[in-house]
C-alpha positions as CSV (number, residue, x, y, z in Angstrom):
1,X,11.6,17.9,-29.7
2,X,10.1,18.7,-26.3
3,X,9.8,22.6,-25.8
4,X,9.3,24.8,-22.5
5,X,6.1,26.5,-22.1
6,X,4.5,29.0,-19.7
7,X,7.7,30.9,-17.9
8,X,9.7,27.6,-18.3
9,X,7.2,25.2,-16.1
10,X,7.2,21.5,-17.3
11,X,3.9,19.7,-18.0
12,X,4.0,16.4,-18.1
13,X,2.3,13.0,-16.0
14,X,3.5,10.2,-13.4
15,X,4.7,8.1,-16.1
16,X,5.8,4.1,-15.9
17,X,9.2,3.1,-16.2
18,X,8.1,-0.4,-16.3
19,X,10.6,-2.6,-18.5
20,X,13.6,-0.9,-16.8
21,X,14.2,3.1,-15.1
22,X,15.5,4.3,-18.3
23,X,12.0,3.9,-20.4
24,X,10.3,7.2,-18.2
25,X,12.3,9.8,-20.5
26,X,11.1,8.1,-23.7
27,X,7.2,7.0,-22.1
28,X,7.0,11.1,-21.6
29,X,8.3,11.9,-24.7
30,X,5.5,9.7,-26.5
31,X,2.5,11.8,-24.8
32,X,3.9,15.1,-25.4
33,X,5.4,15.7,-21.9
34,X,8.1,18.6,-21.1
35,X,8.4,16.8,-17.8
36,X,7.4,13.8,-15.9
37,X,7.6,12.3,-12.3
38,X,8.5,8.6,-11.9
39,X,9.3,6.1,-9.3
40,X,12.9,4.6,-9.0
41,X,11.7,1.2,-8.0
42,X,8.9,-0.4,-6.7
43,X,6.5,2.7,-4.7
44,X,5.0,-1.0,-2.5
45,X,8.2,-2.3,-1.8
46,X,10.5,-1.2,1.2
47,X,13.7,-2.4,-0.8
48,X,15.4,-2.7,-4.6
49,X,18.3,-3.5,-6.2
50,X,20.4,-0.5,-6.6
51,X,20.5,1.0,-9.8
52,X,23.1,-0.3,-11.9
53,X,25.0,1.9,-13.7
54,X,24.0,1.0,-17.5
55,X,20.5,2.0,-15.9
56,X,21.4,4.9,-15.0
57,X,24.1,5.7,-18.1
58,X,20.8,4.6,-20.5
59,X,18.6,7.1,-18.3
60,X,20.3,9.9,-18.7
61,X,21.4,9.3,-22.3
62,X,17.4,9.2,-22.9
63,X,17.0,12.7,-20.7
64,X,19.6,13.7,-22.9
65,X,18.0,12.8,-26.3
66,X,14.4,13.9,-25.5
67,X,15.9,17.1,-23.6
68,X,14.5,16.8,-19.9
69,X,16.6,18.9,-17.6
70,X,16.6,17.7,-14.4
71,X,14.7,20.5,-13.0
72,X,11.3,19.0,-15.1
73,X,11.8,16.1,-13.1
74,X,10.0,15.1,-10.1
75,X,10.6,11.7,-8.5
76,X,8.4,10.6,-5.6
77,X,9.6,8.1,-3.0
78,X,7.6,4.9,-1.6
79,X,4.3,4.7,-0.3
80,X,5.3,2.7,2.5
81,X,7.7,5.6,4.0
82,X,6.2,7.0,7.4
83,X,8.7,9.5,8.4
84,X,6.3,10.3,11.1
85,X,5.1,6.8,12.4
86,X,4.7,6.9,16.5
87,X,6.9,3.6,16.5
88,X,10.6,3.9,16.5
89,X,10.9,0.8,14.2
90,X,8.8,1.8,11.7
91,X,10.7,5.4,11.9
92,X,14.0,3.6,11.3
93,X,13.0,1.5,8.7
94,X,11.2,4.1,7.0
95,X,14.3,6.5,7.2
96,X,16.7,4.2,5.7
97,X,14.5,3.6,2.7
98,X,13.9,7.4,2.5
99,X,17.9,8.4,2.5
100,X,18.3,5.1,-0.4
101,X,15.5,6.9,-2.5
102,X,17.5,10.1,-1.8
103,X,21.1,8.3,-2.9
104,X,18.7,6.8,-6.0
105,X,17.8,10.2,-7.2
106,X,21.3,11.6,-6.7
107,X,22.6,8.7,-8.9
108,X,20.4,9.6,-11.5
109,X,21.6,13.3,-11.8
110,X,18.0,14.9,-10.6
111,X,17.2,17.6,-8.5
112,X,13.9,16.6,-6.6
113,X,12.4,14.0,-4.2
114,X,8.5,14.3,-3.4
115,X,7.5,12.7,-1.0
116,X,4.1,12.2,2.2
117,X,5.0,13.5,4.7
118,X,3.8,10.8,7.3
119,X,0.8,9.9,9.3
120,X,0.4,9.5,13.4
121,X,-2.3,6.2,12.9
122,X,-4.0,8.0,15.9
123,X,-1.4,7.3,18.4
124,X,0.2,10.1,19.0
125,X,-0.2,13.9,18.4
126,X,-0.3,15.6,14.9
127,X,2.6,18.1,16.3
128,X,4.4,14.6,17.7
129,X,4.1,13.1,14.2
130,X,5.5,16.5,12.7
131,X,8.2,16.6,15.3
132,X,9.9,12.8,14.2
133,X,9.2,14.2,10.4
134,X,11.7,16.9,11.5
135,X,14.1,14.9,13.4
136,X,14.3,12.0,10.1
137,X,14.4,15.2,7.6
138,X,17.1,16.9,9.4
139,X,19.0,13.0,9.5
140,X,18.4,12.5,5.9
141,X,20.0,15.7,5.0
142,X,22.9,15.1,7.3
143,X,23.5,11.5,5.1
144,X,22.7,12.8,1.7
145,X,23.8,15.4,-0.9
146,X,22.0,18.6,-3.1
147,X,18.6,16.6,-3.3
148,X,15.9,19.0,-2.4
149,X,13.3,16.6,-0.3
150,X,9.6,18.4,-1.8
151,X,6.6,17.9,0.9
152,X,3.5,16.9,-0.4
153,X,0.2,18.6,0.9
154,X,-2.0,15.6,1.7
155,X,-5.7,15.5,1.8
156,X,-5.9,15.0,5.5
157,X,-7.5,11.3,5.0
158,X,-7.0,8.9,8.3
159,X,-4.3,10.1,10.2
160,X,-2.1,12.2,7.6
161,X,-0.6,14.8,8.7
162,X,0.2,17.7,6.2
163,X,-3.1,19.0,5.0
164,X,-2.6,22.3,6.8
165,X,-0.2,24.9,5.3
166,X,0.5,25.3,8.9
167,X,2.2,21.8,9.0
168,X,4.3,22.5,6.0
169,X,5.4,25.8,7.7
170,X,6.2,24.0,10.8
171,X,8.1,21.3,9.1
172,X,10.2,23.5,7.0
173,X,11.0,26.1,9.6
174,X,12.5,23.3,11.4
175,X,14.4,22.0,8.7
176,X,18.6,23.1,9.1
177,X,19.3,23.2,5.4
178,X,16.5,24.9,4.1
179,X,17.9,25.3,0.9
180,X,17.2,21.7,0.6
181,X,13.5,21.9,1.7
182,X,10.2,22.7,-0.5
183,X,6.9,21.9,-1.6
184,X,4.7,20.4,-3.8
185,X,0.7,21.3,-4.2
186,X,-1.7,18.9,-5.3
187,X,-4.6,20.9,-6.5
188,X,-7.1,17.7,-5.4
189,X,-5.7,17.3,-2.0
190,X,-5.8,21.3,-1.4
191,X,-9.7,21.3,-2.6
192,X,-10.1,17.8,-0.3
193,X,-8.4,19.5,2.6
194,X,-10.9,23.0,2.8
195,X,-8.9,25.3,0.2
196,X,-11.3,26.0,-2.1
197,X,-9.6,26.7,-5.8
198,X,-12.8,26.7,-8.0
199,X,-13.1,30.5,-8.6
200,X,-10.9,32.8,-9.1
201,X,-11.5,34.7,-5.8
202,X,-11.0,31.1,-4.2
203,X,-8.2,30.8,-5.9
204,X,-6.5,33.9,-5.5
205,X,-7.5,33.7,-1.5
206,X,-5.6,30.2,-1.1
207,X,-2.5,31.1,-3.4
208,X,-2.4,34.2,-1.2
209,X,-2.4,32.5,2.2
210,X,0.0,29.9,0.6
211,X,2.3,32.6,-0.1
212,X,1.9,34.1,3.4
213,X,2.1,31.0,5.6
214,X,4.7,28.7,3.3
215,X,6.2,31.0,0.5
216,X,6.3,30.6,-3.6
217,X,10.1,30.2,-2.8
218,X,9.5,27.0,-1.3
219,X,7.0,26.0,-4.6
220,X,9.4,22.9,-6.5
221,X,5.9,21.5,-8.1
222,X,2.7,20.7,-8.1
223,X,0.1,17.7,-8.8
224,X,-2.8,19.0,-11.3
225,X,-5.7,16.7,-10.8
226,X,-9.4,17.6,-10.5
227,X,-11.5,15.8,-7.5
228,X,-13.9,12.7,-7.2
229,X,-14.6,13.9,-3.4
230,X,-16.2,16.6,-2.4
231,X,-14.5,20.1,-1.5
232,X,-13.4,19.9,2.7
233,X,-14.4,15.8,2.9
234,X,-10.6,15.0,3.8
235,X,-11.1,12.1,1.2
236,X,-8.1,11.8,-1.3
237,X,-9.5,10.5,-5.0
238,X,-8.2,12.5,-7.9
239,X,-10.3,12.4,-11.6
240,X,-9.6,13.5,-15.0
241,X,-9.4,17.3,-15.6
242,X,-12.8,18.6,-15.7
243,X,-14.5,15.7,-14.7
244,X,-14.4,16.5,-10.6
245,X,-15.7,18.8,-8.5
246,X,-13.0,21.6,-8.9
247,X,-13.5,21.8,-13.0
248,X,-11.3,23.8,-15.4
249,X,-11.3,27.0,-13.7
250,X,-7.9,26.6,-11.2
251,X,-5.9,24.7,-13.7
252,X,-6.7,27.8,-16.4
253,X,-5.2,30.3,-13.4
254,X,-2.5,27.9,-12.8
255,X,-1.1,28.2,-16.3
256,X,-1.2,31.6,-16.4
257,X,0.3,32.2,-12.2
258,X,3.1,34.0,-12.9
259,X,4.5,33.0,-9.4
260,X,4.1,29.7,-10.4
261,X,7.4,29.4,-12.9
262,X,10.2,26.7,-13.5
263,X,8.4,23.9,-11.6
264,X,7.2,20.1,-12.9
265,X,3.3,20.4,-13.0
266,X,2.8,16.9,-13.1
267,X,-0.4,14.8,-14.0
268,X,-2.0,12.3,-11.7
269,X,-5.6,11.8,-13.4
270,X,-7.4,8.8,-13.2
271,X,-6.9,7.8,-17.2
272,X,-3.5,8.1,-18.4
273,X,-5.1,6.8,-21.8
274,X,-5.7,10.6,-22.4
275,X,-2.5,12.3,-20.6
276,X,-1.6,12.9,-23.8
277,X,-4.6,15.3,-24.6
278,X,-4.6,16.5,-21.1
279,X,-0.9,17.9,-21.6
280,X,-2.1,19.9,-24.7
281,X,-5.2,21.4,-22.7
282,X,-3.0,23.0,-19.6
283,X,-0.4,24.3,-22.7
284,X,-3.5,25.5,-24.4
285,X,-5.0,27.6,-21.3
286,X,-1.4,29.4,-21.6
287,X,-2.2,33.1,-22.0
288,X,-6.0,32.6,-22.7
């Protein structure tokens, strides 16, 4: 039986739902997970069949059965969504497939949708780029029900935008529901991105700016992977924990954060061979 740990946050990994939506619960079960993030179809496909609804009677059946709540549950949306894109088709096309990915995760009784925030490809201005994020947000909400739509920080490679708190700030003081608004942090794309997290004066000095600029409030998750790339290179290549250049230092302070409570801290190493053992070294930093 999966059991909460640290002020009820939820460890878990990205985990495959190959074979059919309703294998995630029971592929997170297997490493140990008390929560998991997931696609609902294909993260390189614009399009999927909709989720029938034996997959989604089967998926929440398994939730049931291996006790996920759907608050330890963070789905993210396709790679090929650019809410921000400087052309008006790709905005479009990108916002339908963002509001079905919404609908998807409504159908499946969960709470969260991560997602990039977008990229300007260097034709337009990062503030342009954050403006048409806001305007598809704010449409996406207008179309949709109770999903909360989570902002990823990005690294800041090519032309991302979102690898300033500033930018998330922006975004979500813009947003007209902001009860449906939040964040996640990816501890390798805050290190890539200049915030250093490797002591615990580092640490504390971006958590504190994070809370001053964004807000804990807006906190829904985070990402806990160490870095290949080097701290302020804007380069976005996550590795094992411990085996990067942050090292076990942040994800020991993480554990222990009390403002850092209820939320999916979620996995996305390199080798998901040793998720399992990963899992039981962020529960054993707990209180140590």
């Amino acid at each position: 039986m999966n059991i909460m740990f640290n002020k009820n946050n939820f460890i878990g990994a990205h985990i495959s739902s190959s074979g059919g939506i309703w294998n995630a619960p029971i592929n997170a079960n297997a490493i140990g997970a008390t929560g998991f993030a997931l696609f609902t179809k294909s993260q390189l496909q614009w399009s999927s069949k909709p989720l029938d609804q034996k997959s989604i009677n089967l998926f929440k059946n398994n939730m049931e059965k291996f006790n996920f709540v759907p608050e330890a549950v963070l789905p993210h949306d396709s790679y090929l969504i650019n809410l921000g894109s400087p052309e008006l088709e790709s905005r479009e096309k990108s916002l339908a497939s963002f509001i079905d990915e919404v609908e998807r995760v409504y159908s499946l009784g969960l709470k969260y949708l991560n997602f990039h925030p977008g990229s300007h490809l260097n034709k337009i201005s990062e503030e342009e780029s954050l403006n048409y994020i806001i305007e598809n947000l704010n449409k996406a909400l207008e179309k949709t029900n109770d999903v909360i739509f989570v902002i990823e920080n990005t690294a800041g490679q090519g032309s991302n935008v979102g690898y300033r708190f500033e930018h998330l700030e922006y975004i979500i003081n813009n947003i007209n529901d902001k009860n449906r608004i939040g964040v996640c942090l990816d501890t390798a794309h805050l290190f890539a991105s200049g915030y250093d997290i490797r002591t615990k004066i580092d640490y504390e000095k971006t958590m504190n700016e994070f809370e001053k600029i964004v807000g804990f409030k807006y906190l829904k998750g985070m990402h806990i992977n160490d870095s290949k790339a080097k701290f302020n290179s804007r380069v976005d290549r996550h590795q094992s924990l411990g085996l990067g250049e942050i090292g076990f230092e942040p994800f020991k302070l993480i554990m222990n954060d009390s403002r850092i409570s209820g939320i999916p801290l979620i996995l996305e190493t390199i080798n998901e061979t040793i998720w399992s053992q990963e899992i039981e070294l962020l529960k054993s930093f707990i209180n140590n």
